[in-house]
Backbone bond lengths (Angstrom), bond angles and torsions (degrees), N, CA, C in turn:
res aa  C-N    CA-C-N  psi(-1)  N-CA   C-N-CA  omega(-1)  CA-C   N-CA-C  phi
1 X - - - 1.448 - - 1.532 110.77 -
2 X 1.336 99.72 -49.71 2.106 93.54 157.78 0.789 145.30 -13.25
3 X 1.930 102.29 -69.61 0.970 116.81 158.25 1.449 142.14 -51.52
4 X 1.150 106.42 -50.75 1.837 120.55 170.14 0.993 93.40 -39.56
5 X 1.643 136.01 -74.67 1.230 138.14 -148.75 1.842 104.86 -68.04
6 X 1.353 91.00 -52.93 2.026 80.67 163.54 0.765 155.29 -7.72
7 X 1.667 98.74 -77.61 1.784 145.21 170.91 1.691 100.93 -65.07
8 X 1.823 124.42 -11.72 1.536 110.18 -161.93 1.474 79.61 -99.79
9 X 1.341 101.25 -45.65 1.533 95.21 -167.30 1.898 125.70 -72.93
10 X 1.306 115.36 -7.81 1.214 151.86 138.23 1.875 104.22 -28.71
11 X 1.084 98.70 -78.89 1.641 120.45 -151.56 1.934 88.11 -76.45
12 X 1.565 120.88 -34.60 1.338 118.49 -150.12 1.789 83.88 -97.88
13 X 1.403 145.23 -1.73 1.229 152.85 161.59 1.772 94.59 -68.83
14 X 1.004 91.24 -62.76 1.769 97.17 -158.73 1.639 110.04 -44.98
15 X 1.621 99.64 -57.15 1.231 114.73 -166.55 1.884 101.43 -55.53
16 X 1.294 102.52 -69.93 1.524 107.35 -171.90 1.693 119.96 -69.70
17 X 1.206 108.96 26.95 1.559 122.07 158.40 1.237 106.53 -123.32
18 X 1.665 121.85 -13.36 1.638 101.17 166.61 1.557 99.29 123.86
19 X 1.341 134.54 -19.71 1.202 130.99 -179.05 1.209 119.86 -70.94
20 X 1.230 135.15 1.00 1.335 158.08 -164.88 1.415 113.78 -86.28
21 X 1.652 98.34 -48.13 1.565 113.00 -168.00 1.317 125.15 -58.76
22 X 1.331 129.85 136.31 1.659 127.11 149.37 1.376 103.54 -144.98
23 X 1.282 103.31 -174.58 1.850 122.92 -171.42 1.902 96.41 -39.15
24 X 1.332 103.33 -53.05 1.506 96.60 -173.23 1.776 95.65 -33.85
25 X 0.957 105.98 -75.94 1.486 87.44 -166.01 0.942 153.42 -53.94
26 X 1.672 111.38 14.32 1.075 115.91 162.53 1.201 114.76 -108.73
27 X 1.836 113.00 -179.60 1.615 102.02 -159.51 1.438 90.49 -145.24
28 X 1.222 124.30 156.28 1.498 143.29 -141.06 1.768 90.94 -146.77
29 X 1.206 130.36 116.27 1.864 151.49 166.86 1.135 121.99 -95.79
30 X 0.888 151.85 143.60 1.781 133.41 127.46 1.586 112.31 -134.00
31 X 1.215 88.57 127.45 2.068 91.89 169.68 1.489 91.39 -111.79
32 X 1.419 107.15 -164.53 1.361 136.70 156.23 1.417 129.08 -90.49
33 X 1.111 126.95 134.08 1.603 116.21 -179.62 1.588 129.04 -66.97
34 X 1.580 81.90 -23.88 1.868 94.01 -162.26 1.587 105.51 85.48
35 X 1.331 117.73 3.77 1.293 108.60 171.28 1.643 112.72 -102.89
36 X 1.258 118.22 142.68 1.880 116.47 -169.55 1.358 90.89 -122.51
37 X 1.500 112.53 147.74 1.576 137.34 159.74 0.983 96.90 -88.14
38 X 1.584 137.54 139.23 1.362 133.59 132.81 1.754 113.54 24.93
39 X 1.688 83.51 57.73 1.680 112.10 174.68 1.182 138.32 62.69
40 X 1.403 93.41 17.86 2.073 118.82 175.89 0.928 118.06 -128.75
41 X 0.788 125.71 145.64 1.739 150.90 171.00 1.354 116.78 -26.14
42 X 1.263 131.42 114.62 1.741 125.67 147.58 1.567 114.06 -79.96
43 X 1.062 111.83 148.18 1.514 131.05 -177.89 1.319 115.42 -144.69
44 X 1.546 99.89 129.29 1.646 112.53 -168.80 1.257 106.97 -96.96
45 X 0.912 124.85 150.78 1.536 114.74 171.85 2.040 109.85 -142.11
46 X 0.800 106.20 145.09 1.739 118.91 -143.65 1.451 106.35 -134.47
47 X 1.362 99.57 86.45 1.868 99.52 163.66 1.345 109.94 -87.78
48 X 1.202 116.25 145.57 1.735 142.92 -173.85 1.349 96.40 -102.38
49 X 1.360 122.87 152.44 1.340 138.53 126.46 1.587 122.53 -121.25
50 X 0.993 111.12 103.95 1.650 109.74 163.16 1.242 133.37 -115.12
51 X 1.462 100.68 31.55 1.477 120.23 164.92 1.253 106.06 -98.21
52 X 1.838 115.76 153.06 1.240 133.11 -175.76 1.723 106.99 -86.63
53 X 1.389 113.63 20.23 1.537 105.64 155.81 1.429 101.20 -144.74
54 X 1.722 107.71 166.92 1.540 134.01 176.20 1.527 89.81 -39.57
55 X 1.410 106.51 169.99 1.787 134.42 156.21 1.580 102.14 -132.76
56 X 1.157 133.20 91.88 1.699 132.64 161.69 1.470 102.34 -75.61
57 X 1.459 106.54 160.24 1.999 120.39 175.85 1.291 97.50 50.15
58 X 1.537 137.07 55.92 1.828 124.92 149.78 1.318 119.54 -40.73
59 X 1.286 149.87 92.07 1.602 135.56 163.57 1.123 115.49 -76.17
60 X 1.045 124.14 167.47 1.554 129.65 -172.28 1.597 105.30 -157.68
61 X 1.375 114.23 146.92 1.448 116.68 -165.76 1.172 110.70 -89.57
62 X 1.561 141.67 72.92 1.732 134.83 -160.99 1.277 105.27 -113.97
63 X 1.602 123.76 46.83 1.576 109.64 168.46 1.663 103.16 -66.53
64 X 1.231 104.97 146.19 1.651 124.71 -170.67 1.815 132.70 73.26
65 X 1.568 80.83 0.70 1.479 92.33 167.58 1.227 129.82 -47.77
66 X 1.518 109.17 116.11 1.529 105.32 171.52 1.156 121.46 -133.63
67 X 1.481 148.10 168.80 1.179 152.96 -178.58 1.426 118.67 -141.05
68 X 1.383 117.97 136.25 1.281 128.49 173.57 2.155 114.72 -57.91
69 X 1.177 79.53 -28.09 1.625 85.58 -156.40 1.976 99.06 -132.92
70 X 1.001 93.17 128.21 2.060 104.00 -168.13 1.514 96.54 -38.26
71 X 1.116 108.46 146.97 1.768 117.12 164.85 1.810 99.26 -116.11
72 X 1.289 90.53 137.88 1.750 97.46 -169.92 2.105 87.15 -74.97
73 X 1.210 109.36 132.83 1.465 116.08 167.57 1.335 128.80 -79.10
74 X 1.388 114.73 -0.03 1.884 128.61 126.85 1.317 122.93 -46.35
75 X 1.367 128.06 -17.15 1.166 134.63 -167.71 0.950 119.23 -127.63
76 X 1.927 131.80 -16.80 1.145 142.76 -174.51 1.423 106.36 171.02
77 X 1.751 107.39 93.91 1.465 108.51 178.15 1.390 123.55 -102.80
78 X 1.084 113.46 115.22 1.598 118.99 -174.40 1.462 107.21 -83.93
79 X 1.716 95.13 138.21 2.022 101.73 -179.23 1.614 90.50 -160.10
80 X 1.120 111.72 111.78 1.613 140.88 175.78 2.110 106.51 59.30
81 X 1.420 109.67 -95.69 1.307 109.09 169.20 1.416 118.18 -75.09
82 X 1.091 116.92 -38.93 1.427 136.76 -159.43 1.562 132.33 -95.71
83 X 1.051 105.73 149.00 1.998 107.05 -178.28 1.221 101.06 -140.68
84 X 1.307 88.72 146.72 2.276 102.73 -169.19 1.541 81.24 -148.10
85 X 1.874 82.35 118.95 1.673 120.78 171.07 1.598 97.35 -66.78
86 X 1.398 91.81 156.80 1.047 149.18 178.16 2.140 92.08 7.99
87 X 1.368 109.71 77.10 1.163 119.45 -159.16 1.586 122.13 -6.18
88 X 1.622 100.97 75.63 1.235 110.28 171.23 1.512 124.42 82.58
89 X 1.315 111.17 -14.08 1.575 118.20 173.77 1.135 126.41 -77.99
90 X 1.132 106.42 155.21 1.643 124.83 -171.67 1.713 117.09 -35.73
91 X 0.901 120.61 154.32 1.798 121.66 176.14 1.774 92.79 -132.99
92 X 1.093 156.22 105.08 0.818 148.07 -133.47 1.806 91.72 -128.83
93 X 1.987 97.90 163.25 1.328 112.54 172.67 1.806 123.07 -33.96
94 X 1.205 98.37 127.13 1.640 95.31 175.02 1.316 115.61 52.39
95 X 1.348 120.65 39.13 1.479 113.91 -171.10 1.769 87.80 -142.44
96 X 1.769 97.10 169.08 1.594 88.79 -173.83 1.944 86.51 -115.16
97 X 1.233 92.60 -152.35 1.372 109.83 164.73 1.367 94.34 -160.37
98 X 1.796 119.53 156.02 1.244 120.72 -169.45 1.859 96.98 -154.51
99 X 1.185 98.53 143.33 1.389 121.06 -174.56 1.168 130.80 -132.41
100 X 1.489 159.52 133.87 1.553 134.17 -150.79 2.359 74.97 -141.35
101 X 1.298 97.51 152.08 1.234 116.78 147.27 1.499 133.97 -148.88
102 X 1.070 138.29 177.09 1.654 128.31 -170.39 1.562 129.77 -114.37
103 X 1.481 117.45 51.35 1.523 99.82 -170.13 1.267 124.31 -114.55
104 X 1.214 158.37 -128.00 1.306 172.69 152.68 1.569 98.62 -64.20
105 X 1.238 104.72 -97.42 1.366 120.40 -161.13 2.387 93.66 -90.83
106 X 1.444 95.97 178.11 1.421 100.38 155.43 1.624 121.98 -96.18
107 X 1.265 95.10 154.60 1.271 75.93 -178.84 1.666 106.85 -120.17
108 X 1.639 120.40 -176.69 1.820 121.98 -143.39 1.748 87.26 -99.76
109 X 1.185 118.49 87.61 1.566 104.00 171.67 1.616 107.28 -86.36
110 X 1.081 135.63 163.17 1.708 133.26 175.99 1.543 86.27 -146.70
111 X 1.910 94.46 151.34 1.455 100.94 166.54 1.759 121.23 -68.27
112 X 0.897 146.21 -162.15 1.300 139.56 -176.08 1.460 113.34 -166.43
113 X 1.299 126.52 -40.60 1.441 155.81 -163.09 1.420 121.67 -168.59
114 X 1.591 118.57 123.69 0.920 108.37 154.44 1.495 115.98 178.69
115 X 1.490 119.00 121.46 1.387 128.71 -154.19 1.404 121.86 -77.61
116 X 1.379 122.76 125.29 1.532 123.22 176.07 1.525 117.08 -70.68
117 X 0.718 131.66 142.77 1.987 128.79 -178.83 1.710 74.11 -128.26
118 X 0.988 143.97 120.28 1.534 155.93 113.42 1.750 113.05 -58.77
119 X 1.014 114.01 149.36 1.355 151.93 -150.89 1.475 124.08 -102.50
């Protein structure tokens, strides 16, 4: 019974200083804005962090990505399959990051990579 209690209090250190964290924990959204380009759709798209450390280098899986309207590549740089937010910088605790693009439909982004720096 020591032990159990040990190993909880062990595991409940780790987690709530941040050692816990990876990509799982973060979470990837998209609605619509209600805002239209020249009769299409805007789409927001909404990374979470609710982990108690940074995420640096986010990738995201966007082969066929396209947009009605330029995306600044400070904000979302595309290179073959892949797009890396906000060139490589931090997404920090309890904070989101938010992105809008313009097409028809939404399209399936997934996280892919992305590194915790804990504290």
């Amino acid at each position: 019974m020591v032990c159990k209690l040990l190993c909880l209090l062990i595991l409940v250190t780790f987690v709530t200083q941040g050692y816990g964290c990876d990509r799982s924990n973060l979470t990837l959204k998209q609605s619509q804005t209600g805002n239209l380009y020249k009769d299409v759709t805007e789409w927001e798209v909404r990374l979470t962090n609710p982990c108690p450390c940074d995420f640096k280098n986010v990738k995201l899986s966007c082969a066929g990505f396209q947009s009605v309207t330029t995306i600044d590549k400070s904000v979302l740089s595309k290179s073959g399959n892949d797009c890396l937010l906000i060139d490589g910088q931090a997404v920090g605790y309890k904070s989101d990051y938010v992105f809008t693009y313009v097409w028809a439909t939404s399209f399936d982004f997934s996280i892919i990579d992305a590194a915790a720096a804990c504290t």
